[in-house]
N, C-alpha and C positions, 0 to 999 in steps of 0.2 A: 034447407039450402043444399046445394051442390056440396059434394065433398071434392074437393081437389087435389090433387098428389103432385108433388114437385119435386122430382129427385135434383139434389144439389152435388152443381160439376164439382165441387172442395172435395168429394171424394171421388172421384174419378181416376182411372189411368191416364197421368199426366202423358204420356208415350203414344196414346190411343187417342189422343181428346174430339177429334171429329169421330170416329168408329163410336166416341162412349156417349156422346150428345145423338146419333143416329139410335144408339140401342134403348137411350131414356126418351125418345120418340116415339120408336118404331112399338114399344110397352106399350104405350098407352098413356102415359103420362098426361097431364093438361097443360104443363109449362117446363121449362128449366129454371132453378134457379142459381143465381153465380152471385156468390160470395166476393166481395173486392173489400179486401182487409188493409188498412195503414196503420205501419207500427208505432203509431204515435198515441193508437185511438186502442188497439187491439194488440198482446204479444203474438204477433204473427204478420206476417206479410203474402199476400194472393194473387191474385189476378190485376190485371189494368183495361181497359178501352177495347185493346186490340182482340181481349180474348171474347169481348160481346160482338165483336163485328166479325172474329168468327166464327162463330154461334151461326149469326143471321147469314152467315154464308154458306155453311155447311144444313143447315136446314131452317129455311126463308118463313117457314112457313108455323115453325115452332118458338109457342111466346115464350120472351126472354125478361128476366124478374130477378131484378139485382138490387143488394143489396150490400149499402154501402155503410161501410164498418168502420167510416173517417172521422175525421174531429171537424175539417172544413167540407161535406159533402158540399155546400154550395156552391165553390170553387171549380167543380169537376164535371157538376149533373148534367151540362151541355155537352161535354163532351162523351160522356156517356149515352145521351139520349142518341146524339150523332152516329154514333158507334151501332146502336140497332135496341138499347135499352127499351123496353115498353113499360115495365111500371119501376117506378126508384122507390127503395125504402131509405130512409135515412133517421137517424138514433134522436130519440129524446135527446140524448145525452151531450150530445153534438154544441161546437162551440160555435150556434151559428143563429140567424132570428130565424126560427123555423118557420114563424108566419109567412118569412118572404122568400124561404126555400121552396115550400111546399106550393105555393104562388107559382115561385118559377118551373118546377115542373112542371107545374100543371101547363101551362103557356107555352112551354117545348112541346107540347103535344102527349107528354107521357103520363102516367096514372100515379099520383104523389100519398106514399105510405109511410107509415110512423113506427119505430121499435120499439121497444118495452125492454131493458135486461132486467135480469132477473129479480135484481138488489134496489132496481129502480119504485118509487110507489104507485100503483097506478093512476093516482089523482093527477099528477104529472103530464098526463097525456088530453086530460081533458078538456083544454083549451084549447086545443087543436083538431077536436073529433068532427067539425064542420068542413075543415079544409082538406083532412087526409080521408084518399077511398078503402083505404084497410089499414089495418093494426098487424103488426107481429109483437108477440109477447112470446121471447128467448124462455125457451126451456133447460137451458143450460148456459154457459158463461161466454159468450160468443169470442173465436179467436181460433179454433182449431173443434176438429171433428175431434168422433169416437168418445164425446165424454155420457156420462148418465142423466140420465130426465131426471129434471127438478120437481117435484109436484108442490112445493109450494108454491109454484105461481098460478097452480090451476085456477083459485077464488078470481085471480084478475081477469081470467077470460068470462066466469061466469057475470063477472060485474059490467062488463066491457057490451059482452051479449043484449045484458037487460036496457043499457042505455042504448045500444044500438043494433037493433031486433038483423036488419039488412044489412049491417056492415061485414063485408069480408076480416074474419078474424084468422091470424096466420099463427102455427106454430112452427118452430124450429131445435130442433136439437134432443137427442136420442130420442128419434123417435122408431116406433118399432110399432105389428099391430097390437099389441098390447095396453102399449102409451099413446098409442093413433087412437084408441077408441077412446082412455081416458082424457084424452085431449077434445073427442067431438061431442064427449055426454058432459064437458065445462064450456062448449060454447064456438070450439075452432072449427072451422068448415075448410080450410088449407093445409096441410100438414108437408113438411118438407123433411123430407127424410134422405140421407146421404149414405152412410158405411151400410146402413142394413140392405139399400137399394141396390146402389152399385157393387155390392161386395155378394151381391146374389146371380148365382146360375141364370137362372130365371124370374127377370126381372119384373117381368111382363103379371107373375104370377102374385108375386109381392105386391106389385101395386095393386092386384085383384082383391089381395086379402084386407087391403089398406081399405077401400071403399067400401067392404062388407060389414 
């Protein structure tokens, strides 16, 4: 499968944020991904609505892949789709009937994805594996950048993989090419990398090392 690279705007210069979504374009990237944290679900608070639509305004043409870090993603996925969203992840965790979330995405027109944290089982996820078009399985504690790669969640992508040969499998969090490569020999074909990407000179190069 494709390896994909998705530099995430959570670490970006807030001061800069069209300059820093033109420069994870202009790299090479395959998507953006943006982080929308509620402090109910996550200790940390991020982005909202307005920061996807301007995404889709500052460059139209670069997919936007958001993930939503809420307790009610339900409540919000329209207005998010609205805003320029193209695929929504939303948490196992979530206090919501995921059957009829992931429904609703899909029907907005967007591409309806499932989380994994860390401490989560991944049996959990498997009543859902017909209605979500990818899986993220968190490699660290989702809420805030800059923590260290978990490698025990690696066995879930391997498990994740065998029941689902095609399915986009996503990681997220420290990742580096290091952890990028341990992450695509257990199964992930998307890897979202943040402080190592944007906190790079040359970003363009990183993502190079990412896909090698």
């Amino acid at each position: 499968m494709k390896i994909e690279i998705l530099p995430s705007l959570l670490a970006a210069d807030y001061g800069r944020l069209a300059e820093e979504i033109l420069r994870a374009q202009d790299a090479g990237a395959d998507a953006l991904h943006i982080d929308i944290m509620d402090p109910s679900f996550v200790p940390n608070l991020s982005f909202g609505p307005d920061i996807v639509a301007l995404c889709r305004k500052v460059a139209p043409g670069f997919y936007r892949h958001v993930h939503l870090m809420m307790r009610r993603p339900d409540l919000y996925a329209a207005r998010f789709v609205e805003c320029g969203a193209q695929t929504l992840q939303v948490h196992i965790e979530a206090d919501c009937d995921l059957h009829d979330t992931l429904k609703m995405i899909s029907s907005l027109g967007a591409k309806p994805a499932l989380v994994l944290n860390p401490e989560t089982p991944v049996e959990r996820i498997f009543p859902y594996l017909d209605e979500a078009k990818e899986v993220l399985v968190m490699t660290v504690h989702p809420g805030k950048g800059g923590q260290s790669f978990i490698r025990e969640v690696l066995p879930k992508l391997e498990i994740l993989r065998r029941m689902r040969p095609e399915m986009d499998l996503m990681v997220d969090g420290g990742i580096n090419d290091n952890t990028g490569k341990e992450s695509i020999a257990a199964g992930a074909n998307q890897l979202v990398a943040g402080s190592w990407l944007f906190g790079a000179g040359d970003m363009k190069s990183k993502i190079a090392r990412l896909r090698s």
